[in-house]
KOLKOL-248868 format. One record per residue (C-alpha): residue in three letters; x, z, y. Coordinates in steps of 0.05 Angstrom, whole numbers, padded with zeros to 5 digits, always signed. Example, Ala and Ser with C-alpha at 12.3 -4.5 7.8 and 13.67 -1.06 7.14 Angstrom:
% residues 2
ala+00246+00156-00090 ser+00273+00143-00021 
//
This chain:
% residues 500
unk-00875-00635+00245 unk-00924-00637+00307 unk-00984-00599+00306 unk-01051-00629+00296 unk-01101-00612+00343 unk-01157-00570+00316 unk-01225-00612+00306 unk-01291-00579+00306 unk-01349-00580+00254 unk-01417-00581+00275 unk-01483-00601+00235 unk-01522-00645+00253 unk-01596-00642+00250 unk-01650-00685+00279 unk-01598-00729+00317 unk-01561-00677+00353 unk-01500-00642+00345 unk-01503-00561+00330 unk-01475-00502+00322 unk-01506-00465+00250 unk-01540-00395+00242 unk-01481-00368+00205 unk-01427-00332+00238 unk-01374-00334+00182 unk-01324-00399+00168 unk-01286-00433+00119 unk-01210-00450+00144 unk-01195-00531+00138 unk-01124-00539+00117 unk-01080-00601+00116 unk-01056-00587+00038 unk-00986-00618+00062 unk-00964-00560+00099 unk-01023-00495+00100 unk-01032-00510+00172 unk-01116-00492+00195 unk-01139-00559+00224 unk-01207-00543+00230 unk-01264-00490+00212 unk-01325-00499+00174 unk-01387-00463+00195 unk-01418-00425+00132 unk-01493-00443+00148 unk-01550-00408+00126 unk-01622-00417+00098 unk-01647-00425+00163 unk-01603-00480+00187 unk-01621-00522+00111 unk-01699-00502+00137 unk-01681-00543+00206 unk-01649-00600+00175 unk-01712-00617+00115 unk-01755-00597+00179 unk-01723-00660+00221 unk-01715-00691+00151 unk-01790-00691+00135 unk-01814-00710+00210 unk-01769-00775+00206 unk-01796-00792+00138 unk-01865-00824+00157 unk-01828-00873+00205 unk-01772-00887+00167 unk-01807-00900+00097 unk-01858-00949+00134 unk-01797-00995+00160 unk-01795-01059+00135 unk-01743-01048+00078 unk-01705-01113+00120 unk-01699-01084+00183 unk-01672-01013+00143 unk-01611-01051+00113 unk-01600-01079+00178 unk-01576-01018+00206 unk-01528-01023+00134 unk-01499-01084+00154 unk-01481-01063+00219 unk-01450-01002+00180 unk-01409-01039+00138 unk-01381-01082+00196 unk-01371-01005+00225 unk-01331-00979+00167 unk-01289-01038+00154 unk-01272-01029+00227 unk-01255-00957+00221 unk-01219-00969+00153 unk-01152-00933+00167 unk-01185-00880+00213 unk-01226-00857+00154 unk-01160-00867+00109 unk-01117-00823+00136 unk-01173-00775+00151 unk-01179-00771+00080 unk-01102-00762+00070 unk-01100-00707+00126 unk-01162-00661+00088 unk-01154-00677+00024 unk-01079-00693+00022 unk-01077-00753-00022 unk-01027-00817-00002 unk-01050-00881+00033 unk-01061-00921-00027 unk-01112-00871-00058 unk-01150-00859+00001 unk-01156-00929+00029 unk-01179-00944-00047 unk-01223-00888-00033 unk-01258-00911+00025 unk-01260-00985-00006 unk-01303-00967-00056 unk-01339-00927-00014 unk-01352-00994+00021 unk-01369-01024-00032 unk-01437-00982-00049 unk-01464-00999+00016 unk-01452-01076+00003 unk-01493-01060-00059 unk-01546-01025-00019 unk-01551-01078+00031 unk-01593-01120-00024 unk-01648-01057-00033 unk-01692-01116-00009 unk-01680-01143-00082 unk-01671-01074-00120 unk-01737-01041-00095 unk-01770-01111-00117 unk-01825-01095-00165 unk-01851-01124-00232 unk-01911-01163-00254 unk-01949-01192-00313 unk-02017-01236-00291 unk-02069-01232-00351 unk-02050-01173-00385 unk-02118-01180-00412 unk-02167-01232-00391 unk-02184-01235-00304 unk-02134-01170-00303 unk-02059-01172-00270 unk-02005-01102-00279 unk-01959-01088-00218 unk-01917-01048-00206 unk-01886-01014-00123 unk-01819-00978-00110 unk-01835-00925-00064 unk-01779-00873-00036 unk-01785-00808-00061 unk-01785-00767+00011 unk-01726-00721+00034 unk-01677-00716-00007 unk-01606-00684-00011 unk-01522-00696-00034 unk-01471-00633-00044 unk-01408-00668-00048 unk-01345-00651-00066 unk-01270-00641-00035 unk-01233-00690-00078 unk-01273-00751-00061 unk-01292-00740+00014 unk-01305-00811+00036 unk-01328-00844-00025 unk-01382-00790-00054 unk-01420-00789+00010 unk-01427-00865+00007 unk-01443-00867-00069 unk-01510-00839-00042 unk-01526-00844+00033 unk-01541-00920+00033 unk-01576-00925-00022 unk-01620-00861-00008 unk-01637-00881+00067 unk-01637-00959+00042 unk-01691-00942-00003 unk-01724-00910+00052 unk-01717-00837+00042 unk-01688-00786+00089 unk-01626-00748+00069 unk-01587-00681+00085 unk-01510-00688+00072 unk-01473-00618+00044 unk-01404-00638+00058 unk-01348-00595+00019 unk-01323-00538+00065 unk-01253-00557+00041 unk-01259-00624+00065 unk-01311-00638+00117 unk-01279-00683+00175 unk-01298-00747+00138 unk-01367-00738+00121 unk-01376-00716+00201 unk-01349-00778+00222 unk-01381-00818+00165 unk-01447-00799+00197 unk-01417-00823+00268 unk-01404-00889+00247 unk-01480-00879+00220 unk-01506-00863+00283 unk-01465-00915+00319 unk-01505-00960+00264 unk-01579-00954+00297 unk-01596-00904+00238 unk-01655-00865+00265 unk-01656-00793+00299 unk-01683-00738+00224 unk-01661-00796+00176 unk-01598-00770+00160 unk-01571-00693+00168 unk-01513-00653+00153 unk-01518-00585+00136 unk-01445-00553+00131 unk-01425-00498+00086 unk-01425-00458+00016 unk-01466-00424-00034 unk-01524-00408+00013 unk-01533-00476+00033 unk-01541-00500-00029 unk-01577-00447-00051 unk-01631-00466+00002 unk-01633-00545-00012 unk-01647-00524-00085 unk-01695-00485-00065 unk-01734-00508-00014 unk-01800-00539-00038 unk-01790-00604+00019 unk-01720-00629-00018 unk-01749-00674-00067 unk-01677-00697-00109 unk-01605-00674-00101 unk-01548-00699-00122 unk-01487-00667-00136 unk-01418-00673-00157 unk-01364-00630-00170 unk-01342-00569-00233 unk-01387-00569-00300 unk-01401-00493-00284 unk-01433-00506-00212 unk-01464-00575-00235 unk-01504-00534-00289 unk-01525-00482-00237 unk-01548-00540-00190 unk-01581-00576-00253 unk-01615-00515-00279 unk-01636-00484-00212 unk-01654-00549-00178 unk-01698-00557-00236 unk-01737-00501-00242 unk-01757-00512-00167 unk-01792-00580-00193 unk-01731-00633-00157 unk-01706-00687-00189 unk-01620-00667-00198 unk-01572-00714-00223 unk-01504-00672-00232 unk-01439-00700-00241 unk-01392-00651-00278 unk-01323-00642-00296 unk-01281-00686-00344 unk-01221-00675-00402 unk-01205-00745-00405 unk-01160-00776-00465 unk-01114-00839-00458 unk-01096-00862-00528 unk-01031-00901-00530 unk-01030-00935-00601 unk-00963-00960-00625 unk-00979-01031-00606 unk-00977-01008-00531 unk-00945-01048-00482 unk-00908-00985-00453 unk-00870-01023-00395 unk-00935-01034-00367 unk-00977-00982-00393 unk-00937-00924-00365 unk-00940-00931-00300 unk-01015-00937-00299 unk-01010-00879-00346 unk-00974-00841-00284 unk-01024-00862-00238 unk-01080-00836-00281 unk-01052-00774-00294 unk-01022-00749-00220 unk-01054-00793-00175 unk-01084-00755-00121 unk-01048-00690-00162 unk-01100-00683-00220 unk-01157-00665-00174 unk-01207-00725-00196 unk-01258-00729-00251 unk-01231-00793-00281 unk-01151-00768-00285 unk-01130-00784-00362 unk-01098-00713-00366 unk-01096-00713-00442 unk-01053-00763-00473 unk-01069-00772-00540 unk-01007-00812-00575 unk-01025-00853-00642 unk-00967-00851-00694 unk-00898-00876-00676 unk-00921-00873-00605 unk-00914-00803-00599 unk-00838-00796-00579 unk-00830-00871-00546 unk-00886-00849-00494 unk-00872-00780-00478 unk-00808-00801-00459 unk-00819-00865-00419 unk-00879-00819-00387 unk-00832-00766-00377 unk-00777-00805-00343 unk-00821-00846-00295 unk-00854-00769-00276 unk-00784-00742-00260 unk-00773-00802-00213 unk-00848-00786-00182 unk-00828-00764-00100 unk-00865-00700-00090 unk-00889-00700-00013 unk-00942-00712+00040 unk-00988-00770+00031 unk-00977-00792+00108 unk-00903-00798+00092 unk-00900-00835+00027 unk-00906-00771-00022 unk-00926-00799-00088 unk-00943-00725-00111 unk-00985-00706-00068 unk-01010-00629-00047 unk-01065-00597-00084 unk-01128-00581-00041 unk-01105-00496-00036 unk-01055-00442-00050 unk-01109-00419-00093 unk-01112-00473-00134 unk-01044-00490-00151 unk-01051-00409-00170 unk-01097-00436-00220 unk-01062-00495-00251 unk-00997-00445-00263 unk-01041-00399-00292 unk-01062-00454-00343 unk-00992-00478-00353 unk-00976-00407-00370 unk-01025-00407-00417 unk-01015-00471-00453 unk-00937-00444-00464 unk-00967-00380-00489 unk-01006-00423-00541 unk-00948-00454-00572 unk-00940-00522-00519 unk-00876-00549-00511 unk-00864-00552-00433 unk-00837-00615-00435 unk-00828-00631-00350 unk-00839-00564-00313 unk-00870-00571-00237 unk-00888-00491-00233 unk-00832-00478-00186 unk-00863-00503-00116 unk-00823-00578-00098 unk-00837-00557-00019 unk-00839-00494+00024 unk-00888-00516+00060 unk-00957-00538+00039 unk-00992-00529-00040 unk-00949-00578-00082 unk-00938-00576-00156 unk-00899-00620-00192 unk-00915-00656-00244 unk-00917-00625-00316 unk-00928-00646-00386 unk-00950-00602-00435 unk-00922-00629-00508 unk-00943-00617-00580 unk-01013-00594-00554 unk-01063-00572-00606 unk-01136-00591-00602 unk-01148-00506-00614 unk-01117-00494-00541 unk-01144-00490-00487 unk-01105-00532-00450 unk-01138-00580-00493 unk-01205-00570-00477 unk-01212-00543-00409 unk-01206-00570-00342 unk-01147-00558-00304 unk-01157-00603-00241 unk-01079-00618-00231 unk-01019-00648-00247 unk-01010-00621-00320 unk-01014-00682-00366 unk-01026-00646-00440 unk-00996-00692-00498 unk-01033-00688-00569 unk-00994-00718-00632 unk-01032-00747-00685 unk-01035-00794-00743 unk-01092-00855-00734 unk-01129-00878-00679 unk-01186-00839-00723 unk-01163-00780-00713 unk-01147-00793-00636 unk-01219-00805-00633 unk-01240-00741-00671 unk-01202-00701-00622 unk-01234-00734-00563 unk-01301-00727-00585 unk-01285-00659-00603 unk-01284-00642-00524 unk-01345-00614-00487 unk-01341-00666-00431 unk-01359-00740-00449 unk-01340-00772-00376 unk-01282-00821-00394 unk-01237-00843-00448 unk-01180-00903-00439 unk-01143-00935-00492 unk-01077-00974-00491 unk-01076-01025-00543 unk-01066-01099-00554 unk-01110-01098-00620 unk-01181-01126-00610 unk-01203-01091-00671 unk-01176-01028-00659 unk-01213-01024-00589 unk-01278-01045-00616 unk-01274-00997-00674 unk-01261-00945-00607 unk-01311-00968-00563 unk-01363-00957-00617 unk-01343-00888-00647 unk-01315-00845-00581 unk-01358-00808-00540 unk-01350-00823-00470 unk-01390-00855-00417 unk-01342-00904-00392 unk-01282-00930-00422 unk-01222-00968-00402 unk-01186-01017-00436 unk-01108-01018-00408 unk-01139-00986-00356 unk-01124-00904-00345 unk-01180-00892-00285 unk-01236-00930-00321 unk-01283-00930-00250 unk-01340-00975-00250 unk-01354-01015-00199 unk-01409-01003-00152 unk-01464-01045-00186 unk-01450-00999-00243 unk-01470-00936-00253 unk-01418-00867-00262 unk-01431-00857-00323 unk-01414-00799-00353 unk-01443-00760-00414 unk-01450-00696-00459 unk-01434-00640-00411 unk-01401-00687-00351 unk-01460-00712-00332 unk-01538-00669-00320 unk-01592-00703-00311 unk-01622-00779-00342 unk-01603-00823-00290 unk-01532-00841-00252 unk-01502-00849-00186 unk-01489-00914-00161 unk-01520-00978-00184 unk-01588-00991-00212 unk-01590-00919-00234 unk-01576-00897-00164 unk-01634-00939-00132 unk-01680-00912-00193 unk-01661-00836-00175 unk-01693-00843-00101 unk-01739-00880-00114 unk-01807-00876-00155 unk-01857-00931-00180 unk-01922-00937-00173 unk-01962-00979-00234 unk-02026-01021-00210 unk-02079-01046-00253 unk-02118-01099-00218 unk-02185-01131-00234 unk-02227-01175-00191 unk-02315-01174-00211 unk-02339-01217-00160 unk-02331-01292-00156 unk-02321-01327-00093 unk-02387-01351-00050 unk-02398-01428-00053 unk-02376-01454+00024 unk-02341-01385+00037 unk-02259-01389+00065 unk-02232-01377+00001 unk-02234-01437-00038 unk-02215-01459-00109 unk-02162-01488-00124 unk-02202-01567-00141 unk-02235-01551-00069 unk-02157-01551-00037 unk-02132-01610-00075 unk-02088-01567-00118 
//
């Protein structure tokens, strides 16, 4: 395979281009083969200090723009994006790894948030009520919140970024990006496209690197929100720490997400959305069903049609048609054996086996299901972030519901059903934060917010939709009362004076 040239990482800060503090870097890999594409620079304190610093000197400008001409420069950034579509697709695919399909429905729905934020001239609209009592009237402003921040994460490199830019700088807030050091080529050139938008010099930064950089948005007294995304442990850090510096933090965690496949399923159709859900992109996304939870006489009629459409799964690259694609480092597919290990050592029945590496080249893992699971294991319970797909037995759709609300996470649960009863019995009683019906990667769309709960989610409000403008923004509530009465002859004049 030819060798891809090596691309170079830079910040950006104040509308230029730079080189950061730090003199240590992150290797870029492509995850298809190990090769180093690129190099993240590891920034420091000081280069987070430079970025709020251009951040907060933008702010007064960019706040005071007419909220119409701001989602002008959106518009033109949507044209930009749907332009660059299958640049930014296969940018994905080369970073991350993932196939076409997944990363051009990555960077679609991407799209799709800053369509949503193109109408912040309607969701920063205020409220009011004339005569709350008599001669008074209540109103209320939507005001951006200042500089604020987004730590993103390596398995969604297009789409997170987006779930926040537009709406932040739409609302009229400045914004520093922390791209993932595993995957930062798409965020750079998100920010390009940006630029090539008429986005203003300080409104939008990116500050490259790892625990130092966010360690200095948290804790820098000019950030006034962050958002994150990425593992439960880190988004409790960035929750807890963010926090106690007096920001606002919404942090997206990690997931242990049940499909329920009652014996009613429609299996011809339900599997291979099953198999999507549980190896798409290799496990490494917060909505994978990677706990399949089978009701009854479902049990053995499931894990075999699942098992037999995995077996046929082609383990490769996502630029040539792999189905199964890499996972994001050697280190991590270290991890998800580990955990496979594990769950045998519990007393799983390794139903499909992928620990043996499927390539010599790159950090594959084929795709493995984990049978006669126990809600006592930890293979149950914890996240593994791959292509393990763990199957739990039971009785009633009451117990599959037990066991699911029995996990810590509360991000998503998916049933496969054709009983209308059944799923409202589910949607009432399981506790998850969104919920698909037939439908294994229960995403909202972006008018919607990601809603996660319990501990996938810190934080009170969402990213994306209504919750997502609400996050950077703050209201201000007016109470307005008028004592004098317009002079007899003056310009203002009553309304039986104009003829009304």
């Amino acid at each position: 395979m030819q060798k891809t040239t090596r691309r170079e990482v830079r910040n950006f800060i104040g509308g230029d281009w730079v080189d950061g503090n730090g003199r240590e870097a992150e290797p870029v890999y492509d995850p298809a083969t190990g090769e180093v594409i690129a190099e993240t620079p590891l920034s420091t304190k000081e280069d987070v200090d430079r970025a709020i610093e251009a951040a907060s000197a933008a702010f007064a400008g960019w706040s005071k723009t007419p909220v119409t001409k701001r989602v002008q420069v959106l518009f033109q950034y949507k044209m930009l994006l749907d332009e660059h579509f299958e640049e930014l697709r296969d940018l994905v695919t080369l970073e991350n790894g993932k196939d076409a399909a997944d990363a051009g429905g990555e960077v679609r729905r991407g799209i799709e948030v800053v369509e949503f934020a193109c109408g912040m001239p309607t969701l920063m609209m205020g409220e009011t009520v004339r005569d709350v009592a008599r001669g008074i009237d209540n109103v209320s402003y939507c005001y951006p919140l200042g500089v604020v921040a987004a730590i993103v994460p390596f398995n969604f490199p297009c789409m997170i970024p987006l779930w926040t830019m537009p709406i932040a700088i739409g609302a009229g807030n400045t914004y520093i990006l922390k791209p993932s050091e595993r995957t930062p080529l798409t965020s750079q050139r998100l920010v390009e496209l940006l630029i090539e938008a008429g986005v203003p010099e300080g409104v939008v930064n990116v500050v490259n690197g790892a625990h130092d950089a966010v360690n200095g948005i948290l804790e820098h007294p000019g950030i006034e929100a962050v958002s994150f995304v990425g593992s439960q442990p880190v988004a409790e850090h960035v929750y807890r720490h963010g926090a106690a510096h007096g920001k606002r933090v919404q942090a997206l965690a990690g997931a242990k997400n049940s499909m329920i496949v009652m014996p009613d399923a429609v299996l011809e159709k339900a599997v291979p959305n099953i198999i999507s859900s549980a190896y798409g992109n290799a496990g490494e996304r917060c909505l994978a069903g990677s706990v399949l939870v089978a009701v009854g006489e479902a049990g053995d009629r499931a894990v075999d049609a699942v098992k037999e459409a995995a077996q046929d799964m082609k383990v490769g690259p996502g630029y040539e048609d792999g189905e199964l694609t890499p996972l994001i480092r050697d280190s991590h597919r270290s991890r998800v054996k580990d955990y496979v290990d594990l769950g045998e050592s519990e007393g799983a029945t390794v139903a499909l086996d992928g620990r043996d590496p499927p390539l010599s080249e790159g950090f594959f893992f084929g795709p493995t299901i984990l049978d006669n699971v126990t809600g006592e294991m930890r293979v149950a319970r914890e996240e593994i972030f791959g292509p393990v797909l763990s199957v739990v037995r039971v009785d009633s759709l009451e117990e599959a519901i037990e066991f699911t609300n029995g996990s810590p996470f509360g991000n998503a649960c998916s049933i496969y059903t054709e009983n209308g009863a059944a799923v409202r019995y589910w949607r009432e009683n399981v506790e998850a934060g969104m919920l698909g019906v037939n439908v294994g990667v229960a995403a909202p769309m972006a008018f919607f917010p990601f809603n996660g709960v319990k501990n996938s989610f810190y934080g009170d409000l969402h990213a994306t939709g209504k919750d997502g403008v609400r996050f950077f923004t703050e209201n201000k509530v007016e109470i307005v009362r008028y004592l004098s009465e317009p002079e007899s002859g003056s310009a203002v004049r009553m309304p039986e004076e104009a003829g009304a």
